[in-house]
KOLVO-860002 format. One line per 10 residues: number of its first residue (from 1); for each residue x negated, y, z of C-alpha. Coordinates in nm, 4 decimals, decimal comma. Example, Ala and Ser with C-alpha at 12.3 -4.5 7.8 and 13.67 -1.06 7.14 Angstrom:
2
1> -1,2300/-0,4500/0,7800 | -1,3670/-0,1060/0,7140
***
This chain:
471
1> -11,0948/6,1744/4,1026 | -10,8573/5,8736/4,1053 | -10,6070/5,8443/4,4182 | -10,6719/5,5089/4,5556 | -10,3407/5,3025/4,5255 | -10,3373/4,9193/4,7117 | -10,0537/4,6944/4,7185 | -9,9327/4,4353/4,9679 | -9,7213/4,1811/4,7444 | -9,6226/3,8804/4,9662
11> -9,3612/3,5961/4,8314 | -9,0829/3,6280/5,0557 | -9,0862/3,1820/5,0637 | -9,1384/3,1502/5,4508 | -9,2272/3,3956/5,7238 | -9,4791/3,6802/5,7291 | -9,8166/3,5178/5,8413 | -10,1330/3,5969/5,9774 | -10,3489/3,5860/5,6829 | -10,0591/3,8242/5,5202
21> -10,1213/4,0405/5,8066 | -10,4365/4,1021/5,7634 | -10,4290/4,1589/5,4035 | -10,1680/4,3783/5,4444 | -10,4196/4,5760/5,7304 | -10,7025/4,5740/5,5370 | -10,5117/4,7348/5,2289 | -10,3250/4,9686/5,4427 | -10,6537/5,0896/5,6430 | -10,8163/5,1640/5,3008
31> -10,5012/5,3720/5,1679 | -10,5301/5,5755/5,4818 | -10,9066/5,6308/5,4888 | -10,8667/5,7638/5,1339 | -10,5691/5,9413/5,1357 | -10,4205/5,6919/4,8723 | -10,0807/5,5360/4,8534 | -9,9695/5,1438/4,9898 | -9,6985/5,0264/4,7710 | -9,4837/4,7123/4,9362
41> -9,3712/4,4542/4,6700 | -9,1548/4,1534/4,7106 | -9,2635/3,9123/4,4591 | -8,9467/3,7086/4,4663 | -8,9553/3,5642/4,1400 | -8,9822/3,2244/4,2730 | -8,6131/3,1381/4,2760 | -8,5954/2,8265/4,4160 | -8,8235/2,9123/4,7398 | -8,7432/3,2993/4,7882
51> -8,4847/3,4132/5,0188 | -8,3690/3,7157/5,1797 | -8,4279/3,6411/5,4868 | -8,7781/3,5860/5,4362 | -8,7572/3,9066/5,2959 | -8,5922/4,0527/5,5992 | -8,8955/3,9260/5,8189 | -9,1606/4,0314/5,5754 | -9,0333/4,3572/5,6320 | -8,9922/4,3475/6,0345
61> -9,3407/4,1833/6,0778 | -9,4347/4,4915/5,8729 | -9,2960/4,7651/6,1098 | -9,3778/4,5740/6,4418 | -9,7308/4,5824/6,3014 | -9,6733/4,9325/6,2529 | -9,8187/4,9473/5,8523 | -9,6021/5,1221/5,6879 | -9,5465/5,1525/5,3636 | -9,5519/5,4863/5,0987
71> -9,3626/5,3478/4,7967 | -9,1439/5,0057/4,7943 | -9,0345/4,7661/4,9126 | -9,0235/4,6961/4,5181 | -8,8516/4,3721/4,4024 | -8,9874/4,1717/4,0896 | -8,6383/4,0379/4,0576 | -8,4959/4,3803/3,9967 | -8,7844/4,4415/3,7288 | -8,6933/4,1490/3,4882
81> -8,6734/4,3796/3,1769 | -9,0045/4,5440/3,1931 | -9,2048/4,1601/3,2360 | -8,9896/4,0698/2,9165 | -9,0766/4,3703/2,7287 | -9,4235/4,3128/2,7569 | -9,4283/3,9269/2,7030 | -9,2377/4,0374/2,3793 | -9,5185/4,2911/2,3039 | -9,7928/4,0005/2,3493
91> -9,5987/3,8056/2,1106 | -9,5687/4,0898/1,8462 | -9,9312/4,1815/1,8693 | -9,9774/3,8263/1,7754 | -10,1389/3,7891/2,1563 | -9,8748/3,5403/2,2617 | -9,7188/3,2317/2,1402 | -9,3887/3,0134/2,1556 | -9,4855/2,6572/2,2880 | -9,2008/2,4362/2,2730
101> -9,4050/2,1548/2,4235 | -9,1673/1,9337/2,6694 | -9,2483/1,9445/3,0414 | -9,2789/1,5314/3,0452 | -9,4855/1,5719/2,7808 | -9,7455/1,8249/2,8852 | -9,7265/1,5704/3,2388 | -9,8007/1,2702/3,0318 | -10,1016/1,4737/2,8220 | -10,2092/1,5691/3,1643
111> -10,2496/1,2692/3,3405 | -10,4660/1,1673/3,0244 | -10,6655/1,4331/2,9816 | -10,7691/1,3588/3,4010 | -10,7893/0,9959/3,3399 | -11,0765/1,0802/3,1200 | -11,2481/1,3080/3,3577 | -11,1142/1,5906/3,1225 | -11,0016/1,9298/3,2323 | -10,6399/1,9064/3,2352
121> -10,5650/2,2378/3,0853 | -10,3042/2,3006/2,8146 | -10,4109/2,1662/2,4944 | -10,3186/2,4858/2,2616 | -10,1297/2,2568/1,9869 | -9,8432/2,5325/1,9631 | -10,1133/2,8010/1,9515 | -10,1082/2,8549/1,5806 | -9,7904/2,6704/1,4722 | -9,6398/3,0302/1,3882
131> -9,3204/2,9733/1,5414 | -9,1035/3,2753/1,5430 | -8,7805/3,1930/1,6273 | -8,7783/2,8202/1,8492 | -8,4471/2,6570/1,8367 | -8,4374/2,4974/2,1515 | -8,5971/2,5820/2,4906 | -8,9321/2,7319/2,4782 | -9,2035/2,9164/2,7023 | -9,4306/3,1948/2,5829
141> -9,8023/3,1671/2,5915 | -10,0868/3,4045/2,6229 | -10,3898/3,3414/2,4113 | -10,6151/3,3500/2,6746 | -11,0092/3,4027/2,5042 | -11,1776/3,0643/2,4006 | -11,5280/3,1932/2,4204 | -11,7040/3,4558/2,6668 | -11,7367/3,5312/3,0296 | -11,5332/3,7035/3,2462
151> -11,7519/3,9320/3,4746 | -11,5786/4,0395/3,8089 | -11,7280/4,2964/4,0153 | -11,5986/4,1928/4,3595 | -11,5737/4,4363/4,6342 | -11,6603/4,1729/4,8939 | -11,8149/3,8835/4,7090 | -11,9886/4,1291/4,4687 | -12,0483/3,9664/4,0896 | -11,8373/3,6822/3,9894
161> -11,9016/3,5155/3,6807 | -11,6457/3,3194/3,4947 | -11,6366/3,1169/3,1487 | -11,3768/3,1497/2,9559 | -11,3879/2,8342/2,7784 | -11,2405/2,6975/3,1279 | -10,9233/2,8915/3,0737 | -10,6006/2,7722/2,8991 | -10,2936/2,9344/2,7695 | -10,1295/3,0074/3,0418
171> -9,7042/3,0139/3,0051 | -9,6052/3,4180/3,0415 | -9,2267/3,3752/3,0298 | -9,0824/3,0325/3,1325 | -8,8068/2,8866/2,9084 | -8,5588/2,9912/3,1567 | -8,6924/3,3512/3,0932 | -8,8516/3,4234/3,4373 | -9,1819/3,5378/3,4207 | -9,4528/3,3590/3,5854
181> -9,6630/3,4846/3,9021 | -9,9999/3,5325/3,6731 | -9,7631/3,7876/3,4354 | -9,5743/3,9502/3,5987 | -9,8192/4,0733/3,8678 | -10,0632/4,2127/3,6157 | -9,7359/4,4243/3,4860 | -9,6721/4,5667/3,8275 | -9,9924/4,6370/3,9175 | -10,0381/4,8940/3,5842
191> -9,6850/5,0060/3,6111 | -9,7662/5,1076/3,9856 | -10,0901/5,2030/3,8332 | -10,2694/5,0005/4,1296 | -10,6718/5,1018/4,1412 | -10,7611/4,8432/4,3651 | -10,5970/4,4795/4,4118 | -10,7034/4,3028/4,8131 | -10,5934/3,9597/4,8561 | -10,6870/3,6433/4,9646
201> -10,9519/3,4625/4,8146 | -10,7152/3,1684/4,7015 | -10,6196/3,4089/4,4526 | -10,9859/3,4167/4,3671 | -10,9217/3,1855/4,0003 | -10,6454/3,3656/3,9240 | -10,8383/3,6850/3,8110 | -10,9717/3,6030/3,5213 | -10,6610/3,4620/3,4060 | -10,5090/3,8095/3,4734
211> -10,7650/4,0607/3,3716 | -10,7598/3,9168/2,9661 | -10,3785/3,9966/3,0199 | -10,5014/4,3516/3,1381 | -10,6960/4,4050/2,8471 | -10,4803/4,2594/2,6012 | -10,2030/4,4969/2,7081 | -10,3984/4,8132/2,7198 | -10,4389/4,8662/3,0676 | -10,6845/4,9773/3,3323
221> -10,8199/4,7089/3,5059 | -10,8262/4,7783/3,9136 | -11,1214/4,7048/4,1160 | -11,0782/4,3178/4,2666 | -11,1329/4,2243/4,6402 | -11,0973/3,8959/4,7654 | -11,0649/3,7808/5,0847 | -11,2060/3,4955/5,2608 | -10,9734/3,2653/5,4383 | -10,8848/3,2420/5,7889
231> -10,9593/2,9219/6,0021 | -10,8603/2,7323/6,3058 | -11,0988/2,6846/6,5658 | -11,1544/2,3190/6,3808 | -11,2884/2,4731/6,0638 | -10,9331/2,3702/5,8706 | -10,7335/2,6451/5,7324 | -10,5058/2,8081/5,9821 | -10,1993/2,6254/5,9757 | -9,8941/2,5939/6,2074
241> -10,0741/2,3121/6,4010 | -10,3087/2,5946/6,5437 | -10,0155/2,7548/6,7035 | -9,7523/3,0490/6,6243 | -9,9105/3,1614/6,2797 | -9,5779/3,3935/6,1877 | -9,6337/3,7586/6,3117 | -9,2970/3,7852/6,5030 | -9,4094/3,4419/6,7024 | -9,7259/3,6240/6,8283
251> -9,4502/3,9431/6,8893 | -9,2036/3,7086/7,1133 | -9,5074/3,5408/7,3336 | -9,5248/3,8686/7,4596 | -9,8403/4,0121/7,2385 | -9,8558/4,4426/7,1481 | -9,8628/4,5199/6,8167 | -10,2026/4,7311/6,8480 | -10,3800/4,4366/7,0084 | -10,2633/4,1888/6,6653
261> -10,3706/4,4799/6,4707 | -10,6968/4,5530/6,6524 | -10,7858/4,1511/6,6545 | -10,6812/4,0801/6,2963 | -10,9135/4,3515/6,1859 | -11,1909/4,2131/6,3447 | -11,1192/3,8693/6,2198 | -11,3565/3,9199/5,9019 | -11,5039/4,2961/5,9190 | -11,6949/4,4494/6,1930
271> -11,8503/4,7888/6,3131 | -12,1585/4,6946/6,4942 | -12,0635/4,5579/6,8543 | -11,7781/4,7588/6,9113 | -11,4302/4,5054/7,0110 | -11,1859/4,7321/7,0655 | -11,0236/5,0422/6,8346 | -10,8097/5,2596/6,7693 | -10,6005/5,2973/6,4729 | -10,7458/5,6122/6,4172
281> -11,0917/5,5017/6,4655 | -11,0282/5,1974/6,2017 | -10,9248/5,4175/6,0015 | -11,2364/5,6185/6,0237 | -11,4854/5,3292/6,0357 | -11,3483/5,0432/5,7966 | -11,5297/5,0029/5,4600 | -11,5637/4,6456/5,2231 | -11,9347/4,6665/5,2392 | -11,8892/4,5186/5,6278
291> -11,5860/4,2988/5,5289 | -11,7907/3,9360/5,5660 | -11,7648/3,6976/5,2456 | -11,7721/3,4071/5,4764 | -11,4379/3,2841/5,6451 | -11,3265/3,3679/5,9675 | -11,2502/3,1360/6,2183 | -10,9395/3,2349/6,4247 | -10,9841/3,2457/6,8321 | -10,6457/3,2548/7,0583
301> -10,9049/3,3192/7,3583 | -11,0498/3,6440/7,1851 | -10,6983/3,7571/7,1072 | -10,5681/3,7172/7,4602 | -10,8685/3,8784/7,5846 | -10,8242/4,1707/7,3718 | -10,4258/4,2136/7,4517 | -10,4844/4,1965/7,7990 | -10,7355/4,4918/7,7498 | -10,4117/4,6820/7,5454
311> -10,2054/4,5833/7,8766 | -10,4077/4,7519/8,0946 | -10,5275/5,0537/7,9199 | -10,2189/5,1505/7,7290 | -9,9510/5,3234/7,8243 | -9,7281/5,1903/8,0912 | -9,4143/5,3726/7,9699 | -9,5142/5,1845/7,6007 | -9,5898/4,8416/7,7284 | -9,2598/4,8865/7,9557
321> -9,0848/4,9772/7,6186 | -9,2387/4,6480/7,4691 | -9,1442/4,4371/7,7528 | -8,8031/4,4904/7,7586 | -8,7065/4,2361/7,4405 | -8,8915/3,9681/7,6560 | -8,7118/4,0614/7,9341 | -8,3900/4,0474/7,7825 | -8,4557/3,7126/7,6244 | -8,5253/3,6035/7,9919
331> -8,1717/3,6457/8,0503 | -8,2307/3,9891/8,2597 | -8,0254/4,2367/7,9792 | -7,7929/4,3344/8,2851 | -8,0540/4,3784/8,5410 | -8,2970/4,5747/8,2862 | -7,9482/4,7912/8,2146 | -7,9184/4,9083/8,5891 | -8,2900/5,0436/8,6271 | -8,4847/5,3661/8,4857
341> -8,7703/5,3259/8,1922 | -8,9695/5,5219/8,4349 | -8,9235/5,1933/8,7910 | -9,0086/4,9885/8,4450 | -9,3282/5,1413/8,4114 | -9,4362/5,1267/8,7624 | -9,3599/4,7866/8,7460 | -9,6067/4,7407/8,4997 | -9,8447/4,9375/8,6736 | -9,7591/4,6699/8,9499
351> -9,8793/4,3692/8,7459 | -10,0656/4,5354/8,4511 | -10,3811/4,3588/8,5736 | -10,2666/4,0001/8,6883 | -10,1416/3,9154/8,3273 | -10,2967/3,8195/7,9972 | -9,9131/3,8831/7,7954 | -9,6177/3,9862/7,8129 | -9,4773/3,6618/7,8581 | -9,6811/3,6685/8,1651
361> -9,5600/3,9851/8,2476 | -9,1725/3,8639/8,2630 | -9,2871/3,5987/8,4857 | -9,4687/3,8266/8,7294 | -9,2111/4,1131/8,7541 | -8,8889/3,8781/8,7507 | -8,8696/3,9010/9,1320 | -8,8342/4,2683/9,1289 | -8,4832/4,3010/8,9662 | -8,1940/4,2307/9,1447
371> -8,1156/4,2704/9,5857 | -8,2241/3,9572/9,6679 | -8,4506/3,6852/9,5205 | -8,4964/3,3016/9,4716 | -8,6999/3,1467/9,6956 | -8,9474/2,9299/9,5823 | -8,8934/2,6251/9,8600 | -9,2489/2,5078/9,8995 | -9,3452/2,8567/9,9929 | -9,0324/2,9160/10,1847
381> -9,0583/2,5873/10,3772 | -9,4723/2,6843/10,4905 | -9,4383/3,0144/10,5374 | -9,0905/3,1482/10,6295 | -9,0575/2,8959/10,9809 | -8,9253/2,9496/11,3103 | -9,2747/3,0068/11,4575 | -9,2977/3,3070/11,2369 | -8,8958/3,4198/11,2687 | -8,9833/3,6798/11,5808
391> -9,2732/3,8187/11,4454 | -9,0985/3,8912/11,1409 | -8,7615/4,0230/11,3403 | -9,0190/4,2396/11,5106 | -9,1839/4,3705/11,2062 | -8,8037/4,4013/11,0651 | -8,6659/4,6623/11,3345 | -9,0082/4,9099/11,3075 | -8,9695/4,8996/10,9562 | -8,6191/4,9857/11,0246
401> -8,6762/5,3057/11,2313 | -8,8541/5,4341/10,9434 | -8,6018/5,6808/10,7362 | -8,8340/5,6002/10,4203 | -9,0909/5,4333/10,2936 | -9,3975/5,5367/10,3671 | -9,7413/5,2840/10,2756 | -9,9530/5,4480/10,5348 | -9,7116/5,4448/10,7708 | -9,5434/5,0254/10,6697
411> -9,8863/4,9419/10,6741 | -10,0181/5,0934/10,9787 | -9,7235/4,8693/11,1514 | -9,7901/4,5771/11,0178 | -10,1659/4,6023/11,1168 | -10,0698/4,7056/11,4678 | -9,8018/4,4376/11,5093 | -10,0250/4,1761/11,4161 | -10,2887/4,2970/11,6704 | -10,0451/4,3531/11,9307
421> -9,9067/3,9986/11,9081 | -10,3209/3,7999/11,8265 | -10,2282/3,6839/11,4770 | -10,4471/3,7195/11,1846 | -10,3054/3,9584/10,9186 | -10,2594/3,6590/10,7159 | -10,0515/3,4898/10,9303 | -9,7899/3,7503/10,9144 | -9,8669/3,8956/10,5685 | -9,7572/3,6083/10,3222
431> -9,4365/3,4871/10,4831 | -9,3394/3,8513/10,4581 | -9,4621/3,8361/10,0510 | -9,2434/3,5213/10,0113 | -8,9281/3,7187/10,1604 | -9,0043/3,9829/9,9490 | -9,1113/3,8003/9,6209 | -8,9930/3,4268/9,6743 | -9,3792/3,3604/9,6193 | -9,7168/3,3345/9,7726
441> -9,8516/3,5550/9,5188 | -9,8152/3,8749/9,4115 | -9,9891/4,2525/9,3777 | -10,0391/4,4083/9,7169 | -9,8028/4,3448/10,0121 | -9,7280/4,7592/9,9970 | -9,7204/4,8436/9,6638 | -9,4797/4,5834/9,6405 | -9,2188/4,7800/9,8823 | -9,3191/5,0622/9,6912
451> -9,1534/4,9049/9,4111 | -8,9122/4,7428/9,5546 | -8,7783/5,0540/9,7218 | -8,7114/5,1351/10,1165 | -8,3721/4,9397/10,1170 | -8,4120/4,6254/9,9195 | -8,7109/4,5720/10,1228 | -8,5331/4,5742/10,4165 | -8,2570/4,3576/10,2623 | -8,5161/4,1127/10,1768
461> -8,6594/4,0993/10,4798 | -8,3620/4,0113/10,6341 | -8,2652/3,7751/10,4126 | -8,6330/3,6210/10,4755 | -8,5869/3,6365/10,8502 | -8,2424/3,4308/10,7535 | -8,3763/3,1618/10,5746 | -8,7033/3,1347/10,8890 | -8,4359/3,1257/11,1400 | -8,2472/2,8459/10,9729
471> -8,5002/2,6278/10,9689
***
């Protein structure tokens, strides 16, 4: 039996998007179910729009997404030689064709053929010229068949039926001796004897322009899969006016990797009702007969949904690990220096369920780093007053007699306090959560000090008991 090989073979013109994601997934999941190989190609041919560090970010989106790669990253630019060899092998088999056809005149032959509702293909008037040797600058041509049908058996869209009498000579090597995308993909894919080529269905009309090159050549032709688009929640095609559509944007708003991967797979396959995977389980489960042939329409609800599930139920020591870039970028590198991955984790134990990203998460667990904190002066000015500055002295000198922090013990003073003195817990219980976050809101009052530690609680507390007394 054949070992499945797939391919992921972005143009390294902009940043790695969504849609490339999920090709890249769906490619990667199949390799792995099958024991097969995923081969990473740069297809960098376009010289005027590639650049390396598009290239760089392909390649980071790649390993935050955590799909790596068994062969590559390949670059067509380093493979020039082997797309000429074969262009000149087209030619010599009489398969191919020197067109030295002007570029303002095929535009002018063009715009006539459309003014008279014609297709504006190439017009084949170099096709059998015979020219061997042009004298000035020239492109090669493939003589693509006039007459027939080009049958593709789709793995998602199933048959696909194309006439061939639609198809023109398409240019194989450009004068300035670059190949062209059409070319030089079908020679990679038999070099790196791919069995199966994924991709969007925009690349839907370019397959039977590429298969006849396939044949002509000698090669196996893989099994085709295309597909369907991804849209925004107005039907359009996802575009950066539906938000952050590069993968790193969705990494620095503070989304985990897993969660991308575990929504971008459901974004146009599905296993019954289940919503949330593993990798292991996609791996398992994922087949093209439940890939759907219709498009998918892209939710930033659903997502957030689904990577506050991967907050909560992963592992704190791994979101903790994932946090820190955020956390850094939030101008607390010095602060996240001076504490242990393991205070990091109860932190997010802390929060875990209050939060939808880690964005959120920053904002939440900010007031935890450092000896004192910002107070937030609307909840200051209600809640840390003089009416409440002997209550909270009080409450300051029993916590103080404590050697360490104890919750049952903390809390059974508060409780008692409060009794003791006819408040409500209330009363007492949010200015001491402003002292000790700067806010009115925050995870309970205890596991906060539990946090927070025995001493900077204390320090807070005074520092709150400061700011009620100057009042």
């Amino acid at each position: 039996m054949t070992q499945v090989r797939v391919r992921f073979a972005p143009s390294p013109t902009g940043f790695l998007h969504i849609g490339g994601v999920r090709t890249a997934l769906f490619n990667w999941l199949f390799a792995r179910q099958q024991h097969g190989v995923f081969v990473l190609r740069i297809e960098d041919t376009d010289q005027d729009r590639s650049t390396e560090e598009s290239i760089a970010a392909i390649i980071e989106g790649m390993k935050w997404v955590g799909l790596d790669w068994d062969e590559g990253p390949f670059r067509q630019t380093e493979r020039m030689d082997l797309y000429r060899q074969h262009a000149v092998r087209l030619f010599d088999q009489g398969k191919a064709y020197w067109c030295v056809c002007k570029p303002e005149e095929l535009e002018t032959r063009r715009r006539e053929a459309e003014a008279k509702g014609l297709s504006p293909r190439y017009d084949g008037r170099c096709r059998n010229l015979g020219i061997t040797q042009p004298s000035g600058e020239a492109a090669l041509r493939f003589k693509a068949p006039q007459d027939g049908q080009t049958v593709v058996d789709d793995l998602i869209k199933g048959k696909v039926v194309f006439d061939n009498s639609v198809l023109d000579d398409l240019i194989i090597l450009r004068s300035n001796g670059y190949p062209t995308y059409n070319f030089s993909v079908v020679i990679d894919d038999a070099l790196m004897q791919i069995t199966h080529v994924v991709r969007g269905d925009d690349h839907l009309t370019n397959t039977p322009r590429q298969v006849p090159i396939f044949e002509a050549l000698g090669f196996p032709i893989p099994r085709f899969g295309h597909l369907p688009m991804i849209l925004g929640s107005d039907k359009a095609r996802l575009s950066k006016r539906h938000g952050a559509t590069s993968i790193m944007a969705y990494r620095d708003m503070g989304y985990l990797p897993d969660a991308m991967v575990n929504y971008l797979v459901r974004l146009g396959w599905s296993h019954g009702d289940q919503e949330v995977f593993t990798r292991q389980e996609l791996i398992e489960k994922f087949s093209w007969d439940h890939v759907q042939k219709s498009a998918a329409v892209f939710s930033p609800d659903k997502l957030q949904w689904l990577n506050a599930e991967y907050i909560r139920t992963s592992p704190p020591e791994q979101v903790a690990d994932a946090l820190i870039p955020l956390l850094e970028s939030a101008g607390l590198t010095e602060q996240v220096q001076r504490v242990s991955r393991t205070w990091l984790a109860e932190l997010v134990v802390l929060v875990k369920e209050r939060v939808k990203t880690l964005a959120d998460m920053v904002t939440w667990v900010t007031p935890y780093f450092g000896e004192t904190v910002s107070f937030d002066e609307d909840a200051a000015k209600k809640f840390l007053t003089p009416a409440v500055a002997p209550l909270l002295a009080k409450l300051l000198a029993r916590f103080e007699a404590f050697p360490t922090f104890s919750k049952p013990e903390w809390e059974d003073t508060l409780k008692k306090l409060v009794e003791e003195e006819g408040w409500k817990m209330g009363q007492l219980a949010q200015p001491v959560r402003v002292a000790l976050t700067g806010r009115t809101a925050s995870p309970g009052l205890f596991e906060v000090m539990d946090v927070l530690g025995r001493d900077r609680t204390l320090l807070r507390l005074r520092k709150g008991l400061e700011k009620a007394q100057a009042v």
